[in-house]
N, C-alpha and C positions, 0 to 999 in steps of 0.2 A: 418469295422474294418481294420487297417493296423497293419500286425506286424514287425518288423524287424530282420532280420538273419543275424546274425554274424559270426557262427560256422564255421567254416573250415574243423573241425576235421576230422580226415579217418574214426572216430567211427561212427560219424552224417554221412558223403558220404556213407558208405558201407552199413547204415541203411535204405539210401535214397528212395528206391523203398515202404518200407514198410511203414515209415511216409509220402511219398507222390508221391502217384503212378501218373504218370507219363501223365494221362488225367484229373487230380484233378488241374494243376498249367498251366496258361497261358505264358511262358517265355518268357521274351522281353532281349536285347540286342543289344546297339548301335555300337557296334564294332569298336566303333574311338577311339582316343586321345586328343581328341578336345572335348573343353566342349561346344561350341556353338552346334558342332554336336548331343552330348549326350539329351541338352536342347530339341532342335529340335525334334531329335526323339523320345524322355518319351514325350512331348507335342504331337504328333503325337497319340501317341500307347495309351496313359493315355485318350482321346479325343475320341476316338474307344472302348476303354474300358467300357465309361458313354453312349454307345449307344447301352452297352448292348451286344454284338457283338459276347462273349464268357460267354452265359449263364451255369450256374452249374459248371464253374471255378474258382478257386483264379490266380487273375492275381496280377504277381508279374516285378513291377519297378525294374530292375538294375540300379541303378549311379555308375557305376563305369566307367573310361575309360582304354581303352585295348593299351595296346602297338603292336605295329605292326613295321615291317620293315623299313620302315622311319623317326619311333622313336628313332631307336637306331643310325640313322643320325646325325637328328638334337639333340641327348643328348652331341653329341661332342661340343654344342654352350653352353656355361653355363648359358644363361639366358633358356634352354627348361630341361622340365624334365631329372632324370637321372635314376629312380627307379620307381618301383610300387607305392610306398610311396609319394614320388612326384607327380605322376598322381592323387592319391588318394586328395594330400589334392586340387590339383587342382579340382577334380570334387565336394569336401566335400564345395569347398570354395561358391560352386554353390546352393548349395542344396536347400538354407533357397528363394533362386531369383526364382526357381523354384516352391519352395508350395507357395510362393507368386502368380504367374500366376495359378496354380492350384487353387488357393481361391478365385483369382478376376473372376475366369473365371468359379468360382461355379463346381470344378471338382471333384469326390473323385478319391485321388490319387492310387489308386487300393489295392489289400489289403497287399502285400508283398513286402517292402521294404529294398535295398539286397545295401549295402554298406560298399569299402573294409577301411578299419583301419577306424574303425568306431569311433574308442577315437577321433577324431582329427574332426568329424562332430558332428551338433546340430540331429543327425538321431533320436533322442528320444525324441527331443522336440517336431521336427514336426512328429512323429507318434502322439504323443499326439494331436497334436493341429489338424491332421489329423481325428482321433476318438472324438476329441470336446472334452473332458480330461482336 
């Protein structure tokens, strides 16, 4: 089963330890701004994951990508991002080329799937088409 998390809330964060204590969730995290990077690594983690690797976990996929210090460089060029929003639809634009290779490559994509302005991504298609829905 894959579910996806959208919440943000300080309600949902402050609750966090109690809805999911803290050896129940596998956390993964690309920590780039590059979506080639982000691809690479969820293929990477998601590939580890089908091996089994973190038995009596939910492991959960981040797609998001992270702003970092050379972001706010290159946002002075107006063809690179200039916001989170911007990064977002750039990782969102990826998402669908990604459970592609996760399908052809027979993967489940693990069960928690975490992406930021989730309106502007297919994240609920492919949960679905993830759980075969």
């Amino acid at each position: 089963m894959v579910l996806v998390s959208i919440d943000s809330s300080a309600a949902a964060v402050s609750h966090s330890a109690v809805i999911w204590p803290g050896a129940l969730m596998r956390n993964t995290w690309a920590n780039t701004d590059r979506l080639d990077q982000l691809t690479a690594f969820n293929v990477r983690t998601v590939q580890e994951f089908n091996q089994r690797t973190w038995p009596g976990q939910l492991f959960k996929v981040s797609w998001t990508l992270t702003p970092r210090a050379d972001t706010i460089w290159r946002s002075l060029d107006p063809k690179n991002a200039k916001s989170l929003r911007e990064l977002a639809l750039t990782a969102n634009a990826g998402l669908d080329a990604f459970a592609e290779v996760m399908l052809a490559k027979r993967l489940r994509p693990g069960n928690v799937l975490l992406v930021d302005f989730h309106e502007t991504s297919r994240v609920f298609a492919q949960a679905l088409r993830a759980n075969m829905i």
